[in-house]
N, C-alpha and C positions, 0 to 999 in steps of 0.2 A: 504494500500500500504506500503509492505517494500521493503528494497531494497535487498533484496534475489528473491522478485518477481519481481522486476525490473531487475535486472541480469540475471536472466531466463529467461525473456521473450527475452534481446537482446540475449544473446547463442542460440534462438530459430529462430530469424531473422537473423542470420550470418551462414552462410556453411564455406565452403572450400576455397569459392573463393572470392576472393578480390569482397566487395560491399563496396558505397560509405559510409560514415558515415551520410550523411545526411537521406540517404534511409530509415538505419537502426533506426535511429529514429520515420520517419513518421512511419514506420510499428510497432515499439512497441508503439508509441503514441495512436497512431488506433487499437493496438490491447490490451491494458492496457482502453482505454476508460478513462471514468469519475473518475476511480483509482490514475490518475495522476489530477497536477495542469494544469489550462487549459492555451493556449498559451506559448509564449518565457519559463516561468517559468519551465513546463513540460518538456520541448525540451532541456532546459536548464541539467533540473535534467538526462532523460536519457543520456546525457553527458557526464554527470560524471561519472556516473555507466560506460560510455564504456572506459574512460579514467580508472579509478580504475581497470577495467576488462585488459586491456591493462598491465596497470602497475602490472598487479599478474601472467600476463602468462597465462590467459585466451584466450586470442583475441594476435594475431599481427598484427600491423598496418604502413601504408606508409603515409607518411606524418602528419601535422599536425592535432591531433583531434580536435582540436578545430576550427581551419578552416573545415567543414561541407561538403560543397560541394567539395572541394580541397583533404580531403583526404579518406584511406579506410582502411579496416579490413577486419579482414577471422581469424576466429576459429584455433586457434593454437594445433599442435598433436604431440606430440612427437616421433610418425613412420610415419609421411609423409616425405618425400624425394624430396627435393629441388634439 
């Protein structure tokens, strides 16, 4: 596990449209498997990776990432139209 495959896999759980950030987790977590640490720790680390992804312009997000259930993301594009 590095975290180019951790990043990929969340790019690969995030579309267009605002999903929660907790979502996106359970589904890289369950889709990385045994590649990750298991419990909080895992959960923890794809976190970060969407926070980092966040902060590069990858992902745009409303609200707090780190609050999980609270806030959300969606794949950022430079010709979508707001």
């Amino acid at each position: 596990m590095n975290a180019p495959q951790i990043e990929e896999a969340i790019l690969s759980a995030v579309g267009d449209r605002w999903t929660k950030v907790a979502r996106v987790i359970a589904k890289v977590v369950d889709a990385m498997g045994s590649d990750l640490p298991t419990g909080d720790e895992g959960c923890q680390m794809v976190s970060e990776h969407i926070e980092a992804l966040v902060q590069s312009g990858h992902l745009e997000a409303q609200g707090d990432t780190k609050n999980w259930r609270f806030s959300e993301v969606r794949q950022l594009h430079s010709t979508s139209s707001q």
